[in-house]
VOLODREN-251997 format. One record per atom (N, C-alpha, C, CB): residue number from 1; residue in one letter; atom name; y, x, z. Coordinates in Angstrom, 2 decimals. Glycine has a CB too. Example, Ala and Ser with C-alpha at 12.3 -4.5 7.8 and 13.67 -1.06 7.14 Angstrom:
2
<site k="1" r="A" a="N" north="-5.69" east="13.19" up="7.80"/>
<site k="1" r="A" a="CA" north="-4.50" east="12.30" up="7.80"/>
<site k="1" r="A" a="C" north="-3.30" east="13.20" up="7.80"/>
<site k="1" r="A" a="CB" north="-4.47" east="11.31" up="9.05"/>
<site k="2" r="S" a="N" north="-2.25" east="12.85" up="7.08"/>
<site k="2" r="S" a="CA" north="-1.06" east="13.67" up="7.14"/>
<site k="2" r="S" a="C" north="0.03" east="12.90" up="7.87"/>
<site k="2" r="S" a="CB" north="-0.60" east="14.08" up="5.72"/>
This chain:
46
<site k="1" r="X" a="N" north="12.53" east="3.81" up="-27.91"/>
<site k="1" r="X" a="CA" north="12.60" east="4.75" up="-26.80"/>
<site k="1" r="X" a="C" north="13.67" east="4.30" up="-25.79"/>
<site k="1" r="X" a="CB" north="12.90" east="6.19" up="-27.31"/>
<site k="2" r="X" a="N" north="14.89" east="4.14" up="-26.56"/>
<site k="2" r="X" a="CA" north="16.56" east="3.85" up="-25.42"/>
<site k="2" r="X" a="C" north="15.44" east="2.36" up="-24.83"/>
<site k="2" r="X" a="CB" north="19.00" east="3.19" up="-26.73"/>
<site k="3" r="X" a="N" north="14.89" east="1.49" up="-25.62"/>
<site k="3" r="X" a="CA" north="14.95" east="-0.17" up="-24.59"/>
<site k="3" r="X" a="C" north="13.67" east="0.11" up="-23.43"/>
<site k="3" r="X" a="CB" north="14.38" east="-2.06" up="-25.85"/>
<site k="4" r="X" a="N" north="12.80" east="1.18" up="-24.22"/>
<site k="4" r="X" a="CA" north="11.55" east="1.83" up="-23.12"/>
<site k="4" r="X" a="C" north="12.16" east="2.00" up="-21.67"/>
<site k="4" r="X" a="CB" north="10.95" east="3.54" up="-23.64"/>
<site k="5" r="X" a="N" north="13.21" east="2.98" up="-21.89"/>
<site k="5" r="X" a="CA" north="13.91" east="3.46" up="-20.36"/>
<site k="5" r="X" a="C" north="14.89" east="2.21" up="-19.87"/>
<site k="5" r="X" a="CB" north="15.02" east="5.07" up="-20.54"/>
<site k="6" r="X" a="N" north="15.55" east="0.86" up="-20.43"/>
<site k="6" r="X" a="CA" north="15.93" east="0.00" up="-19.89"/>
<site k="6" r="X" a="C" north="15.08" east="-0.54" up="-19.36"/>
<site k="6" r="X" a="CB" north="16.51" east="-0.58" up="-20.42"/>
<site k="7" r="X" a="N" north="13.96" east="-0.56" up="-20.20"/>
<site k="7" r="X" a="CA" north="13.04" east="-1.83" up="-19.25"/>
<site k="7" r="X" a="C" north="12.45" east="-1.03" up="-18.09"/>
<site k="7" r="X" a="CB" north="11.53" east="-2.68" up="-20.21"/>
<site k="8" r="X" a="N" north="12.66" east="0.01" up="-18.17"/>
<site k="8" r="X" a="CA" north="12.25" east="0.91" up="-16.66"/>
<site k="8" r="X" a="C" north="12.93" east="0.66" up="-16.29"/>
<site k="8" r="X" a="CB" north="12.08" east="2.24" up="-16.30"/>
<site k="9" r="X" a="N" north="13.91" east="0.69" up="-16.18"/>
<site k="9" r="X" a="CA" north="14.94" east="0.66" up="-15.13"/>
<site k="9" r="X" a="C" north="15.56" east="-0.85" up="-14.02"/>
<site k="9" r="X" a="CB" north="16.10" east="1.17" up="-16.03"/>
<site k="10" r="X" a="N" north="15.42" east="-1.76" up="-15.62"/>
<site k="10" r="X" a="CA" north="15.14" east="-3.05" up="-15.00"/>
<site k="10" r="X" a="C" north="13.98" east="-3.39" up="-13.96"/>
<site k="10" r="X" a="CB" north="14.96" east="-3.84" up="-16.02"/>
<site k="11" r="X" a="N" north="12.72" east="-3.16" up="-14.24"/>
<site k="11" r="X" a="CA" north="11.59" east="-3.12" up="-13.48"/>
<site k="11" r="X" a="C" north="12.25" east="-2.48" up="-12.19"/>
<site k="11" r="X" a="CB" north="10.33" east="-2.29" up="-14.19"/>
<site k="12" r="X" a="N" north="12.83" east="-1.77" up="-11.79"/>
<site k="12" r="X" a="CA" north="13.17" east="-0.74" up="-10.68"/>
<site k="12" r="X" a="C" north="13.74" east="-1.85" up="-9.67"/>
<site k="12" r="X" a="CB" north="14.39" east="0.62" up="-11.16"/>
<site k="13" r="X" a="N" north="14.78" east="-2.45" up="-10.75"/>
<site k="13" r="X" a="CA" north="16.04" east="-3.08" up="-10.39"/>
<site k="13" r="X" a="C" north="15.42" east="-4.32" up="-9.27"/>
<site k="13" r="X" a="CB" north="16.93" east="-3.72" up="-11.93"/>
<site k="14" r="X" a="N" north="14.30" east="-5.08" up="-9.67"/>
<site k="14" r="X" a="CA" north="13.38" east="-6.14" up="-9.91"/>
<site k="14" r="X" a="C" north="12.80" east="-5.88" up="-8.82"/>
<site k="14" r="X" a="CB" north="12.53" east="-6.21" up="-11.12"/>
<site k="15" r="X" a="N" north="12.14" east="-4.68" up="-8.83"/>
<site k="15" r="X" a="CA" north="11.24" east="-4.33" up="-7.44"/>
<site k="15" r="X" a="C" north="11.89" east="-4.09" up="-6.11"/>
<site k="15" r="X" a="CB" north="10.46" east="-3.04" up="-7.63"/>
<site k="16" r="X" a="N" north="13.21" east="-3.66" up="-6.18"/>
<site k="16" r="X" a="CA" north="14.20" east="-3.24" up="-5.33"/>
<site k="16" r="X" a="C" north="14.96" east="-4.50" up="-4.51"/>
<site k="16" r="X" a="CB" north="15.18" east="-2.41" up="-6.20"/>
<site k="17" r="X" a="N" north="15.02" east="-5.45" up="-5.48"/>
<site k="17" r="X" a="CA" north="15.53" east="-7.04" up="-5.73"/>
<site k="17" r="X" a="C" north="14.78" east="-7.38" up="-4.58"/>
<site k="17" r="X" a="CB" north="15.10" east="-8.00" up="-7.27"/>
<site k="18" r="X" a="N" north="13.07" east="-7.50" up="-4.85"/>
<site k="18" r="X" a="CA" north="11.92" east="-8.29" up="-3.87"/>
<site k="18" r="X" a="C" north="11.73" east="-7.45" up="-2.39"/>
<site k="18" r="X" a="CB" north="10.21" east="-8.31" up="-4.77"/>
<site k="19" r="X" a="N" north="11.51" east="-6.39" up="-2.54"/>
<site k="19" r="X" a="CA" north="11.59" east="-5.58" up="-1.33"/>
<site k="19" r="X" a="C" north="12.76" east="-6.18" up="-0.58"/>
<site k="19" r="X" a="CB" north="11.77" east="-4.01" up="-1.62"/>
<site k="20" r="X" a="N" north="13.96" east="-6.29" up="-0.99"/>
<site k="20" r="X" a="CA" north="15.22" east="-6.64" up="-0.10"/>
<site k="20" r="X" a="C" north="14.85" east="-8.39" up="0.41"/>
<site k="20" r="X" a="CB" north="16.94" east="-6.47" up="-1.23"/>
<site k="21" r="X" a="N" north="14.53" east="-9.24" up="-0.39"/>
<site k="21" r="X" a="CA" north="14.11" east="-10.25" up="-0.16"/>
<site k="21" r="X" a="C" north="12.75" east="-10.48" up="0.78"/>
<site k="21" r="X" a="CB" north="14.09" east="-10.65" up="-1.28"/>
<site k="22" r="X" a="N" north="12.00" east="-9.79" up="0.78"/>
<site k="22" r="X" a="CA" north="10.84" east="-9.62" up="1.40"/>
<site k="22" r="X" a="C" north="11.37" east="-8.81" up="3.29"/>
<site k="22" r="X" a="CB" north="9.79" east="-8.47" up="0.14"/>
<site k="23" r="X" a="N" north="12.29" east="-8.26" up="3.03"/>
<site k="23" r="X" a="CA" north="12.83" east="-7.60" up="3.84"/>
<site k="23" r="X" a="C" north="13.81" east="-8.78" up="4.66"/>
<site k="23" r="X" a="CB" north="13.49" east="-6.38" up="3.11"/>
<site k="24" r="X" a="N" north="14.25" east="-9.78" up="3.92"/>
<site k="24" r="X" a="CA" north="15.73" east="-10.37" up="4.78"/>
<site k="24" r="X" a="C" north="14.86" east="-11.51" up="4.94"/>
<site k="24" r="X" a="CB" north="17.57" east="-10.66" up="3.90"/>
<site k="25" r="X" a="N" north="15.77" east="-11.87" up="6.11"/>
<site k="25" r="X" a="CA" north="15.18" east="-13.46" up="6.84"/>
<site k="25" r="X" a="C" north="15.51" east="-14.14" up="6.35"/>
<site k="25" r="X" a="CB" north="15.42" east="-14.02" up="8.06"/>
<site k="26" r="X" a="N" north="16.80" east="-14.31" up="5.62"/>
<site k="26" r="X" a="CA" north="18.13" east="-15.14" up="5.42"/>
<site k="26" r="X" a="C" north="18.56" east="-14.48" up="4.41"/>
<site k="26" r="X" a="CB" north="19.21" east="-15.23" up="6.56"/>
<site k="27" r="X" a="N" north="18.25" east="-15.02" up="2.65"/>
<site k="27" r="X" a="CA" north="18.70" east="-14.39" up="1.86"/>
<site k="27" r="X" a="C" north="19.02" east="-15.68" up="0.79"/>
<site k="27" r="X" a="CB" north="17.79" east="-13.21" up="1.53"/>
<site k="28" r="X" a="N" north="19.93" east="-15.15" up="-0.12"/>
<site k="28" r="X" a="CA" north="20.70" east="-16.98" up="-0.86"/>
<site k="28" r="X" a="C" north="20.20" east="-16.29" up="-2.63"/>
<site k="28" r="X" a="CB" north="23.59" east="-17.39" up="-0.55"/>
<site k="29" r="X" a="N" north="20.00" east="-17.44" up="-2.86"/>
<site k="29" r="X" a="CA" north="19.82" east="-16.90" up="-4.70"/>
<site k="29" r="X" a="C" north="21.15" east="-16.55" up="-4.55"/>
<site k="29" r="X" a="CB" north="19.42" east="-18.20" up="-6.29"/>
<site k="30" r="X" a="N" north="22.44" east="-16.60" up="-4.45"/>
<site k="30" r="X" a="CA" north="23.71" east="-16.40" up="-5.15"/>
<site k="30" r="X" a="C" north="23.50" east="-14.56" up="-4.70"/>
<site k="30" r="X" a="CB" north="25.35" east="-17.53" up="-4.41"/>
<site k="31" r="X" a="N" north="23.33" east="-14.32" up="-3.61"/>
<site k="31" r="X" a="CA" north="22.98" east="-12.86" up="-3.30"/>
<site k="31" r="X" a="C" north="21.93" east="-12.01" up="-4.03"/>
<site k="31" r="X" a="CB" north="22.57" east="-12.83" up="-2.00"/>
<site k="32" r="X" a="N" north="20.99" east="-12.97" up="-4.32"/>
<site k="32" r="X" a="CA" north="20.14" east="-11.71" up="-5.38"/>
<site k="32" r="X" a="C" north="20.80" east="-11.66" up="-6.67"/>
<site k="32" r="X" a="CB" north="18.39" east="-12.07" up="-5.80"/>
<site k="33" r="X" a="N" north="21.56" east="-12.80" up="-7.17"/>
<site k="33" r="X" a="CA" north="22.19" east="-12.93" up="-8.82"/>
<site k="33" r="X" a="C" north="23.37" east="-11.59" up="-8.65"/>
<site k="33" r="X" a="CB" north="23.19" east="-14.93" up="-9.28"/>
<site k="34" r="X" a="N" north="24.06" east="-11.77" up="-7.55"/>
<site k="34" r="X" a="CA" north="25.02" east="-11.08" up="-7.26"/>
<site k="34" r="X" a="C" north="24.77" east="-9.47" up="-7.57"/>
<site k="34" r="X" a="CB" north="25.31" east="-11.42" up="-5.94"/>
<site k="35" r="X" a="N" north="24.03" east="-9.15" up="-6.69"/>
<site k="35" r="X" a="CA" north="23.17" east="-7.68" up="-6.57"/>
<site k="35" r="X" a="C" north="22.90" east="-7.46" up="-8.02"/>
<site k="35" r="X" a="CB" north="21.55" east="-7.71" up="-5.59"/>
<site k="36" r="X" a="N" north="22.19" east="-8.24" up="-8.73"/>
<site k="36" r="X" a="CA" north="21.61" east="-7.96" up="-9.91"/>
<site k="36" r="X" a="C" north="22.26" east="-7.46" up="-10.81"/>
<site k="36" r="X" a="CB" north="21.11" east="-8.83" up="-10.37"/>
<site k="37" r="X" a="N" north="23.24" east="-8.24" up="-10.88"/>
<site k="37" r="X" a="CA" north="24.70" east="-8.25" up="-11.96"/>
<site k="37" r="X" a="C" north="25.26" east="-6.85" up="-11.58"/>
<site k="37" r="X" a="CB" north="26.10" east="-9.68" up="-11.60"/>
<site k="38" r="X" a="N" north="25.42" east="-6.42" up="-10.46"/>
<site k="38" r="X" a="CA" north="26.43" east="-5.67" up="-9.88"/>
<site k="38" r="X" a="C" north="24.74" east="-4.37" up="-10.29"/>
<site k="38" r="X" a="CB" north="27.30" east="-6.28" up="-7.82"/>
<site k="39" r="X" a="N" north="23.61" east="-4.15" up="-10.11"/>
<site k="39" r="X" a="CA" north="22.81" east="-2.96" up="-10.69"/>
<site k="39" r="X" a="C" north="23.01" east="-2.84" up="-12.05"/>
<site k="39" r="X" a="CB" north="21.36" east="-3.04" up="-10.48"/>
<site k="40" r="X" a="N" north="22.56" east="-4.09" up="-13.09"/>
<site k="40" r="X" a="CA" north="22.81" east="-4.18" up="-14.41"/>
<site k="40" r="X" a="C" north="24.36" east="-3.29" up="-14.70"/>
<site k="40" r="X" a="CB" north="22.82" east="-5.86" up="-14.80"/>
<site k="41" r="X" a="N" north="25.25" east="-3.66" up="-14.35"/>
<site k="41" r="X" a="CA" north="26.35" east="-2.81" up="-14.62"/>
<site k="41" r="X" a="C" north="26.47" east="-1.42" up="-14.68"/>
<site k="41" r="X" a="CB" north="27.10" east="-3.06" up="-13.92"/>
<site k="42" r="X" a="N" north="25.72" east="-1.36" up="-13.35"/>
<site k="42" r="X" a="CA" north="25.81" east="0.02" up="-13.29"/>
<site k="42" r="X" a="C" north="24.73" east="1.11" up="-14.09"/>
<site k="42" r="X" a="CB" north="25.77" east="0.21" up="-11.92"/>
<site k="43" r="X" a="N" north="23.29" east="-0.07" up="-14.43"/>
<site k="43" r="X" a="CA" north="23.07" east="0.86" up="-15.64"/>
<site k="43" r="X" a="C" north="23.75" east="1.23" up="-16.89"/>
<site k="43" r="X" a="CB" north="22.17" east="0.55" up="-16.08"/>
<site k="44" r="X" a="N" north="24.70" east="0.09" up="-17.02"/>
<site k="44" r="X" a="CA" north="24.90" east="0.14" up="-18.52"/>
<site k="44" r="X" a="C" north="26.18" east="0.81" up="-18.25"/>
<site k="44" r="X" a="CB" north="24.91" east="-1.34" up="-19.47"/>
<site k="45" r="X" a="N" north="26.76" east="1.48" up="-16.98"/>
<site k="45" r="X" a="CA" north="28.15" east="2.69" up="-17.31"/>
<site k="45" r="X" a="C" north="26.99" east="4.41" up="-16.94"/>
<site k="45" r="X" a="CB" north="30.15" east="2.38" up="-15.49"/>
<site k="46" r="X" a="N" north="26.24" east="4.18" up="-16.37"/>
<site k="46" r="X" a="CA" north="25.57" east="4.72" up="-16.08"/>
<site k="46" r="X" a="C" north="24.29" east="5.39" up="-17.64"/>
<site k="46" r="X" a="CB" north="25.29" east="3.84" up="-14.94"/>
């Protein structure tokens, strides 16, 4: 059940990720790793 609602949440994380990328003209892998790390965190205080 608890890894059911991570992997939701990851999926969220993921879709949110591409939209922003799909969205920017000018976007660097170090900026999506960045973002990622910095959501992941906040699920896991969250």
């Amino acid at each position: 059940m608890n890894f059911q609602i991570e992997s939701d949440q990851f999926l969220k994380i993921m879709l949110d990720i591409q939209k922003k990328v799909e969205a920017a003209t000018t976007i660097t892998t170090e900026d999506v790793m960045q973002d990622l790390i910095l959501k992941l965190r906040e699920c896991q205080i969250g």
